[in-house]
C-alpha positions as CSV (number, residue, x, y, z in Angstrom):
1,X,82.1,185.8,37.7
2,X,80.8,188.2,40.6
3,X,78.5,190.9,39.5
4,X,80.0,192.9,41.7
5,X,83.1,195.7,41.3
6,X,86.5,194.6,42.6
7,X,86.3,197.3,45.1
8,X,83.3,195.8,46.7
9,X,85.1,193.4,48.6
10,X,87.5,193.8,51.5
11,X,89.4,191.5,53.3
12,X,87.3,189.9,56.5
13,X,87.8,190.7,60.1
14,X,89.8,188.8,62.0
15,X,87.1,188.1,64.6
16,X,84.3,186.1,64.2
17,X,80.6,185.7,65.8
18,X,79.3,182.7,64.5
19,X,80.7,179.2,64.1
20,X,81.6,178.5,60.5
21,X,80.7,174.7,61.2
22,X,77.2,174.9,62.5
23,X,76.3,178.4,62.7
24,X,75.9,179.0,66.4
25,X,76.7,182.0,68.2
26,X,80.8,181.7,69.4
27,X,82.1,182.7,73.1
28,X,85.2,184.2,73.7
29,X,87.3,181.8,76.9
30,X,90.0,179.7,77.4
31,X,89.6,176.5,76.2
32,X,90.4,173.4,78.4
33,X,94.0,172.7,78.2
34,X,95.1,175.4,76.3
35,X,96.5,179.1,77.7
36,X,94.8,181.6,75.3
37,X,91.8,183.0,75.0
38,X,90.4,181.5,71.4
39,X,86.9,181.9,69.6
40,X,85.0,178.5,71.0
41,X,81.8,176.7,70.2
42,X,79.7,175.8,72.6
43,X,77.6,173.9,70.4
44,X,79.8,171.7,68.3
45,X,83.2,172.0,70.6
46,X,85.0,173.6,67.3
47,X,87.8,175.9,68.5
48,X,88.3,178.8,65.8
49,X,92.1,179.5,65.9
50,X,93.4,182.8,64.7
51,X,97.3,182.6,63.9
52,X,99.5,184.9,62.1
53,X,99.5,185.9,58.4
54,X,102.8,185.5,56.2
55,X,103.9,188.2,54.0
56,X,105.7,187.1,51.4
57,X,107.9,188.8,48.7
58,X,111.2,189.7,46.8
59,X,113.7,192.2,46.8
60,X,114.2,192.3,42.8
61,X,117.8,193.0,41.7
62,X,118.3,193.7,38.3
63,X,122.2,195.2,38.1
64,X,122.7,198.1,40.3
65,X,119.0,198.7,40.5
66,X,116.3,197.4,42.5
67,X,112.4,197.0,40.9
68,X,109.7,198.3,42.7
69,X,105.3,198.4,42.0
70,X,103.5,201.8,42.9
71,X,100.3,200.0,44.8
72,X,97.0,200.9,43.0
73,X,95.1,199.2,46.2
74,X,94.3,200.1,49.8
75,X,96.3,200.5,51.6
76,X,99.4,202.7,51.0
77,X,97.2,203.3,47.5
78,X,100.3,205.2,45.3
79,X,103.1,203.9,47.4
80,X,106.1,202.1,46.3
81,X,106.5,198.6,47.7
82,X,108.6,195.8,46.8
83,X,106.5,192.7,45.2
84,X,104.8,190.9,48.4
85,X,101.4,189.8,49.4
86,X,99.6,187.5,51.9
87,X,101.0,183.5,51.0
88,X,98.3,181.2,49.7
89,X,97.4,178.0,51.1
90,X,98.8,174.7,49.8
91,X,102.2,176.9,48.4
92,X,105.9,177.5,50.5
93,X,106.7,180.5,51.3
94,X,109.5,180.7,48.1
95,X,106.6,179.7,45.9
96,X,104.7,182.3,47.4
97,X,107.3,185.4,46.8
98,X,107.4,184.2,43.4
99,X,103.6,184.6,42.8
100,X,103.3,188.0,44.2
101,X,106.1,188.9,42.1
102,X,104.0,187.9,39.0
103,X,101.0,188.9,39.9
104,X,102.5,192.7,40.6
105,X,105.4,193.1,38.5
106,X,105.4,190.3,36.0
107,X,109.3,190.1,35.6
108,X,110.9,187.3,35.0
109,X,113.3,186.5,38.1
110,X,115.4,183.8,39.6
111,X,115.0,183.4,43.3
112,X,117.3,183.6,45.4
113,X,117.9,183.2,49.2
114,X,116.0,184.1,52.2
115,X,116.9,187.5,53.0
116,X,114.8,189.2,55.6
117,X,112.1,187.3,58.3
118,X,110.2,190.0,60.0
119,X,107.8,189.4,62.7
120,X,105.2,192.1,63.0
121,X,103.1,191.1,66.4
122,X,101.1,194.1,66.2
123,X,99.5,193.3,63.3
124,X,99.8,189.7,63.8
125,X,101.8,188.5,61.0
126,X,105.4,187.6,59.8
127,X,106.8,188.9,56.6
128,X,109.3,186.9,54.4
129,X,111.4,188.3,51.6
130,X,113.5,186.9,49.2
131,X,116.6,188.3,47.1
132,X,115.9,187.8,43.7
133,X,117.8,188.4,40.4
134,X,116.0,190.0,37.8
135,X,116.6,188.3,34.1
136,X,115.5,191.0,31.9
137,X,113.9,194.3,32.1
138,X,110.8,193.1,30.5
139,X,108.0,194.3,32.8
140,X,104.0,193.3,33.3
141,X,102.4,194.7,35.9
142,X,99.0,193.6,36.8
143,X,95.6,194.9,38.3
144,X,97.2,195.6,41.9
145,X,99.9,197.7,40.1
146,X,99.8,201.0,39.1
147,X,103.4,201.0,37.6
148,X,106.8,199.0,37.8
149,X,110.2,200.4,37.4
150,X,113.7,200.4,38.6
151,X,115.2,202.6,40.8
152,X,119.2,203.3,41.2
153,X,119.9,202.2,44.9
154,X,120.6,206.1,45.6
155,X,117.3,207.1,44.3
156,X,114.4,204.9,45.7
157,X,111.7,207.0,46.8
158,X,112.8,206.5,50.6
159,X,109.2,209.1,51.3
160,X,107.1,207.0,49.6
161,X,107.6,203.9,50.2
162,X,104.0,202.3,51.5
163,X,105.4,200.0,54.4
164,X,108.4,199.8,57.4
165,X,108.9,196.7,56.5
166,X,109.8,197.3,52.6
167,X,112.1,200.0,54.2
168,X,114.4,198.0,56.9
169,X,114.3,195.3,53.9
170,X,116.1,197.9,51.5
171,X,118.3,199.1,54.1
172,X,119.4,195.8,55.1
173,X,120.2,195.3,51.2
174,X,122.3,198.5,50.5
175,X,124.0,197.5,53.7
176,X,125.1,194.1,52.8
177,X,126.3,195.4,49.4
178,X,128.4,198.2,50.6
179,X,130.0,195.5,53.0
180,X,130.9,193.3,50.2
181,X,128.1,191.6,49.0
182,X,127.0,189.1,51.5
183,X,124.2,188.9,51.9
184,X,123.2,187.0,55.0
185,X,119.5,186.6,56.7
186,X,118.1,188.8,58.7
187,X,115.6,187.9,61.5
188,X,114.2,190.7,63.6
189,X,111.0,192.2,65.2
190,X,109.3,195.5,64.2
191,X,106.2,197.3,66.7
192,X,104.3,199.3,63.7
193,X,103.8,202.7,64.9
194,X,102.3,205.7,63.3
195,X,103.3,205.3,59.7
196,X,102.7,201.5,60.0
């Protein structure tokens, strides 16, 4: 265990000044062959690639109601989201949604389909979020969860929900409902601006 208090860590920057294979000072150029500027070693030829981050997550449906986790972290700290976090190495993207989903909320659900793919350039990553049926109204939440609870579809918290992309995911669902319950996938772009 760390001797430290959760809040003393953050997540890394992106960019990086030192090669994590042999510890030698990185440049900043064009590699040979390739068309981007990339973090390069000059010492031991390692190119450090920086490609996007998945978001991935569920929109929880338990009857007429949807289940969403008031965040008690940075950032949107107090903000309603729907169950989603960075994806983990060595799991899919379904497996993914479903973690996050237990880790934040705990309910027991049964995943669905794809529902929403949402590219987000400006803060270089893609978000992914599954419909998912809600089995009972047993909820857990954990450490990154203030609370959990279920909204009527006409009462979500439209003002406090934490991000743009948990908001054009909802809409897309109330949508698709009130057209007859399809519910097909939605692929589309969002520039974060101001509340983003």
């Amino acid at each position: 265990m760390s001797p430290h208090e959760p809040s003393f860590y953050f997540p890394a920057p992106r960019t990086q000044n030192f090669c994590s294979q042999c510890a030698h000072p990185l440049s900043h150029q064009i590699p040979p062959d390739d068309n981007r500027i990339r973090d390069l070693c000059e010492h031991c030829g390692a190119v450090h690639y920086q490609n996007p981050r998945n978001v991935v997550g569920i929109v929880p449906i338990w009857g007429d109601q949807v289940l969403l986790c008031r965040r008690a972290i940075e950032p949107r700290l107090g903000k309603w989201t729907l169950p989603a976090g960075f994806m983990e190495l060595g799991e899919t993207t379904e497996q993914g949604a479903a973690r996050e989903n237990q880790e934040e909320s705990g309910a027991q659900i049964k995943i669905q389909s794809l529902f929403t793919i949402i590219d987000v350039p400006s803060v270089n990553q893609v978000h992914f979020y599954y419909l998912a049926e809600v089995q009972n109204d047993l909820l857990a939440p954990g450490p990154e969860t203030i609370e959990a609870a279920f909204f009527d579809l006409d009462a979500i918290p439209w003002d406090e929900l934490s991000f743009r992309t948990v908001a054009t995911t909802l809409e897309h669902y109330i949508q698709d409902r009130q057209r007859g319950g399809i519910y097909p996938t939605h692929h589309y772009a969002i520039d974060f601006g101001l509340r983003d």
